[in-house]
Steps between C-alpha positions, in 0.01 A plus 500: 500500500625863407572777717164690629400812249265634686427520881261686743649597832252519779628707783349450866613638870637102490619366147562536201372240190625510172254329292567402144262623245459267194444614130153463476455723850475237716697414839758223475511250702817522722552855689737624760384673848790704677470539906564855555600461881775237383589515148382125482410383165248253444430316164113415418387691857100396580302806336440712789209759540540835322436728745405863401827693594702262181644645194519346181813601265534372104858400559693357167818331764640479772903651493531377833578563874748780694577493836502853679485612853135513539523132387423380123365646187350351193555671117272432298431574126179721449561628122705352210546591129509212266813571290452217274519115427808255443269199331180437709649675817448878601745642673395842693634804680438550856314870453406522892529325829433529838645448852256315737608490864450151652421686896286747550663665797894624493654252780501755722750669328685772607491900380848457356396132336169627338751755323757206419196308349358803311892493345480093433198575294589821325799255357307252387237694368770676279659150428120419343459771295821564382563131349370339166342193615402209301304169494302226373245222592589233277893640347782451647656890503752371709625289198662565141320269274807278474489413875080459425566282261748276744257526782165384265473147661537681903175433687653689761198847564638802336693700829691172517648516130550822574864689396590603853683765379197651350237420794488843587267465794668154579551647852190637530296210367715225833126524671312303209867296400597364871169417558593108510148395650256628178584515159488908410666481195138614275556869732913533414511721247862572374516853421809646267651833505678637193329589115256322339365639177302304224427599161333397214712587121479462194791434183383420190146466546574227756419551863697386781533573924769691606580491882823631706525345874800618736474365844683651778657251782397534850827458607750773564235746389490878573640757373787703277738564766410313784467136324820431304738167424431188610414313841653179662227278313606612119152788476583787304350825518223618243475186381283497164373192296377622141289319318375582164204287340369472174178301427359394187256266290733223439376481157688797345842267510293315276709126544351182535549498907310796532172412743201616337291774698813496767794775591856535436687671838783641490737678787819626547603563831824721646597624866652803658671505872705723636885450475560148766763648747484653840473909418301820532464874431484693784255726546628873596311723318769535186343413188768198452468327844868329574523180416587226745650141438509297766797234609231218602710153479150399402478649128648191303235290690206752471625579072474156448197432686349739290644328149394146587162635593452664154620158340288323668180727373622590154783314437852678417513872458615744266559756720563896419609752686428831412670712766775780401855324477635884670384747740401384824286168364867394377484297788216308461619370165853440651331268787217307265771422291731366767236305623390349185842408420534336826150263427658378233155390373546399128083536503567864589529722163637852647464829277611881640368706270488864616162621424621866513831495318368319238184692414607845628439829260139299411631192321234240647494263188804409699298295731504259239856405503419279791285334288755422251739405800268224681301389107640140531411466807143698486427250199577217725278621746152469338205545638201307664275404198155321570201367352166467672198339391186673551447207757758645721772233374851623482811427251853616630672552151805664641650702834701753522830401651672743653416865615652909450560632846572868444558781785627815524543686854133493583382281227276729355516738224851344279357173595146558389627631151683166427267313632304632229763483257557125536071423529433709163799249340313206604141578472598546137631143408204368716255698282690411175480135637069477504480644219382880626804647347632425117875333558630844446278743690538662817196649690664792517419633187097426622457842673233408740630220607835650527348733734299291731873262565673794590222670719431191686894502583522833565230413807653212596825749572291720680330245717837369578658806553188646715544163734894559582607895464112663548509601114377413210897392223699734333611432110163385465476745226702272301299166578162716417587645161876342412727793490675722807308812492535861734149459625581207624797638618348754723224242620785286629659839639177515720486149548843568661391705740252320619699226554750671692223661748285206533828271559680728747129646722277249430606170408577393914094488526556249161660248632383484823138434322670226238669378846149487722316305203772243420665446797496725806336300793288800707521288847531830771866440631633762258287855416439670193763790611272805433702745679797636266801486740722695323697800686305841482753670261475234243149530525462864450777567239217445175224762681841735532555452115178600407500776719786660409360419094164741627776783665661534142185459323370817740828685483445536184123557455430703781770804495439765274891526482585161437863576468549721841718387747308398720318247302805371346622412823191381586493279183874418553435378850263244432642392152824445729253306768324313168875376346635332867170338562491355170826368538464374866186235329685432237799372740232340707279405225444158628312669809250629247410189329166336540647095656289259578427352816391198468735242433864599555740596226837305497701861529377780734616836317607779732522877447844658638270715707290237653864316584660800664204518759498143509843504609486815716180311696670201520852708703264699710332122615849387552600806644197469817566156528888549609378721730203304634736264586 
């Protein structure tokens, strides 16, 4: 039996019952009845009387359970957009949710713990509506269609085939999965965040679906500058699988083993992860954070960790790397290197190619050199190729073998544009190969289909790009329309700048609602700090700078004599005051980011300010201790 489409929550003082609602309107027969007082669960509950006070909610799923201080909550899914179909499947949007509280009453919680819960929820409020989440009742989102295709004869329910790494709500969904006593599995809805978009094209007067998936991993997720590298268990951060699809009657190939009235699938699938070492940027309010390698004896272990697990999903990699080989990424190319060289791995194909050497002054056809660099290998690779009968039977007619795994420094904007590069060279032989495109065509030269490839691209770099650095990609001028252009230019310029205030101010607030949804455990031992603790002068530095901005600003629109002494000394004064405070944060620039608090970071970055009263405090304590004694 499939995952649940439709539900009605009942809400009383006591319980809540999800209740499935069948096509036709009916009630199913199985349903689920919560105890409010003790989060118990209970499959197939007795129907108990409705009493007047209960509220009934259309709910479309259930994303699962959070634990708080005022005990447990329950998402649920109260809108969703239907963004297409992949075969006989739907696969939707989440458009709205809400957050249920389990008790009715805060615990008793205290003044300063009603604030620290108002803060829990304000982060995973902002986690909800600030991620693209995806999901299906009958396809398996977590899955590339190669890894459908091996899992077709599974009986196992669909939570349970599940790609961990994609299970966004894994955590949230333990309640329903732990449950060992009742079988829950028809309520576990796997829910994916990333882009999903689905299209229907045409080339030729022959119609075929269109669809781009990239799934994000739950693990070592957050954001730009506070996720980076690799952990102890081989995770990456910004971890992307990209799949592109391509469906069509399998009767345009036209041969003999095409199954009348069935499909022919197609996908191509690629991955982006941040570079697998121990390193960072650290934050201090410079546009160019500093970067940070780390000496952990545990980066040989954790880089090949990381390869094994790749092989193991996609087989061997072609990977590129399309970080500067100067300034101050040098580094980073210097170390990936070293550490490839180390591995040894012979399934390991390793490419620098310098995204911004190569195509500076505009030259972007230049992409396609790494094209002509990995084209024995990308021929090699394939693709998954399918056909299914229009009774649901599949037949595997080939799998792609190995896999591109491109990055950059964030994996974002370089990466997206060869990711697109090295899909447009390969959704052109598979066209070509069913017979959509003459042996020497190229979809390019069909203008609207041209268009919708590189606008669904173009979203799937902003999506990506919104998830990690808070903006939508830059260069996606180029993926959009296919040439470098100053409009795009100065939309990146802005981009930019966004970045760079939502990274240094904002981003703490980020991570700390990534951390509370995947893996923060809220259990009371350790607050929600809400006080900032930082000395008064670094506090009151920024309402000094804009201050002495609104003296100059009325030195010079008040006066009638703007250029009489005394305002020029007037002005001179507090431009004077305006240049050593901005140098003071800029020295101290790490007291003026926005860190989480949450889950620790593995370096704890100190302003010289913040040390120097650290230290004095820490000779006066010494100091009345000598004398105590």
């Amino acid at each position: 039996m499939a995952i649940h489409s439709a539900l009605k929550l009942y809400t009383s003082a006591d319980t809540f019952t999800l209740e499935p609602v069948n096509a036709n309107g009916s009630a199913a027969s199985e349903n689920v009845v919560i105890n409010r007082s003790n989060g118990a669960v209970h499959l197939n509950s007795p129907a108990t009387k409705v009493s007047t006070d209960e509220e009934v909610l259309n709910i479309f799923g259930v994303i699962g359970f959070i634990r708080l201080l005022a005990g447990e909550y329950m998402v649920v899914i109260t809108e969703r957009t239907n963004i297409g179909r992949i075969g006989e499947h739907d696969i939707y949007k989440v458009k709205d949710y809400k957050v249920l509280p389990l008790s009715r009453n805060n615990l008793a919680l205290t003044a300063s713990q009603v604030d620290e819960e108002a803060s829990y929820l304000s982060l995973l409020h902002a986690h909800l509506q600030s991620g693209q989440f995806h999901f299906s009742y009958g396809y398996e989102l977590t899955h590339t269609l190669q890894r459908q295709s091996a899992l077709k004869d599974n009986k196992q329910p669909i939570w349970e085939r599940a790609d961990e790494r994609f299970f966004w709500n894994r955590r949230l969904q333990s309640k329903f999965i732990e449950d060992k006593q009742q079988d829950l599995s028809n309520f576990i809805l796997p829910v994916v965040n990333g882009f999903a978009e689905i299209k229907t094209a045409e080339i030729n007067k022959k119609p075929f679906t269109f669809a781009l998936f990239s799934r994000r991993s739950r693990h070592r997720a957050g954001t730009r500058y506070f996720s980076r590298g690799v952990d102890a268990q081989g995770n990456v951060s910004n971890f992307n699988e990209t799949e592109q699809i391509v469906i069509a009657d399998s009767g345009l190939e036209g041969s003999a083993s095409a199954l009348p009235g069935g499909q022919i699938v197609l996908a191509h699938v690629q991955t982006r992860g941040s570079i697998p070492i121990y390193w960072t940027q650290i934050n201090n309010v410079k546009y160019t954070p500093k970067l940070k390698i780390f000496e952990n004896p545990e980066t040989e272990n954790s880089f090949s960790k990381h390869f094994e697990t790749q092989k193991q999903f996609y087989g061997p990699q072609l990977v590129i790397n399309l970080i500067n080989k100067k300034g101050y990424e040098g580094p980073m190319g210097v170390a990936f290197q070293k550490h490839i060289d180390t591995l040894n791995d012979a399934d390991i194909k390793y490419h620098h190619f310098d995204f911004h050497h190569e195509c500076s002054k505009m030259k972007w056809h230049r992409v396609s050199l790494l094209l002509d660099h990995f084209h024995e290998e990308l021929v090699s690779q394939g693709y998954f190729k399918a056909e299914v009968s229009k009774e649901g039977q599949e037949k595997v007619a080939q799998k792609q073998t190995s896999v591109v795994r491109t990055n950059c420094m964030d994996c974002l904007d370089r990466t997206n544009v060869v990711q697109s590069v090295v899909s447009r060279w390969v959704l052109n032989r598979q066209l070509r190969e069913i017979g959509i495109l003459g042996a020497d065509e190229k979809f390019e030269n069909f203008d609207q289909f041209e268009s919708l490839f590189r606008n669904v691209w173009a979203d799937n770099a902003d999506v990506v790009s919104c998830a990690y650095s808070g903006t939508g990609a830059l260069k996606t001028d180029f993926t959009r329309t296919g040439n470098r252009t100053k409009a795009g230019a100065l939309q990146d310029l802005q981009n930019s700048i966004v970045r760079y205030l939502k990274n240094n101010f904002m981003d703490g607030h980020r991570q700390d609602a990534y951390d509370l949804f995947l893996q923060y455990e809220v259990d009371g031992k350790k607050s929600y700090p809400l006080v900032d603790t930082r000395p008064i002068q670094i506090k009151a530095l920024p309402a000094v700078l804009v201050l002495g901005f609104a003296m100059l600003v009325a030195a010079i629109v008040v006066p009638e004599d703007s250029l009489s002494t005394a305002v020029i000394l007037f002005g001179s004064f507090w431009l004077a005051v305006m240049s050593y405070v901005f140098q003071f944060i800029v020295a101290n620039g790490v007291s003026y980011v926005n860190w989480p608090r949450l889950v620790p970071l593995p370096y704890v970055p100190v302003s010289p300010f913040v040390a120097k009263v650290s230290e004095k405090v820490s000779e006066v304590k010494a100091a009345v201790g000598l004398k105590q004694e």
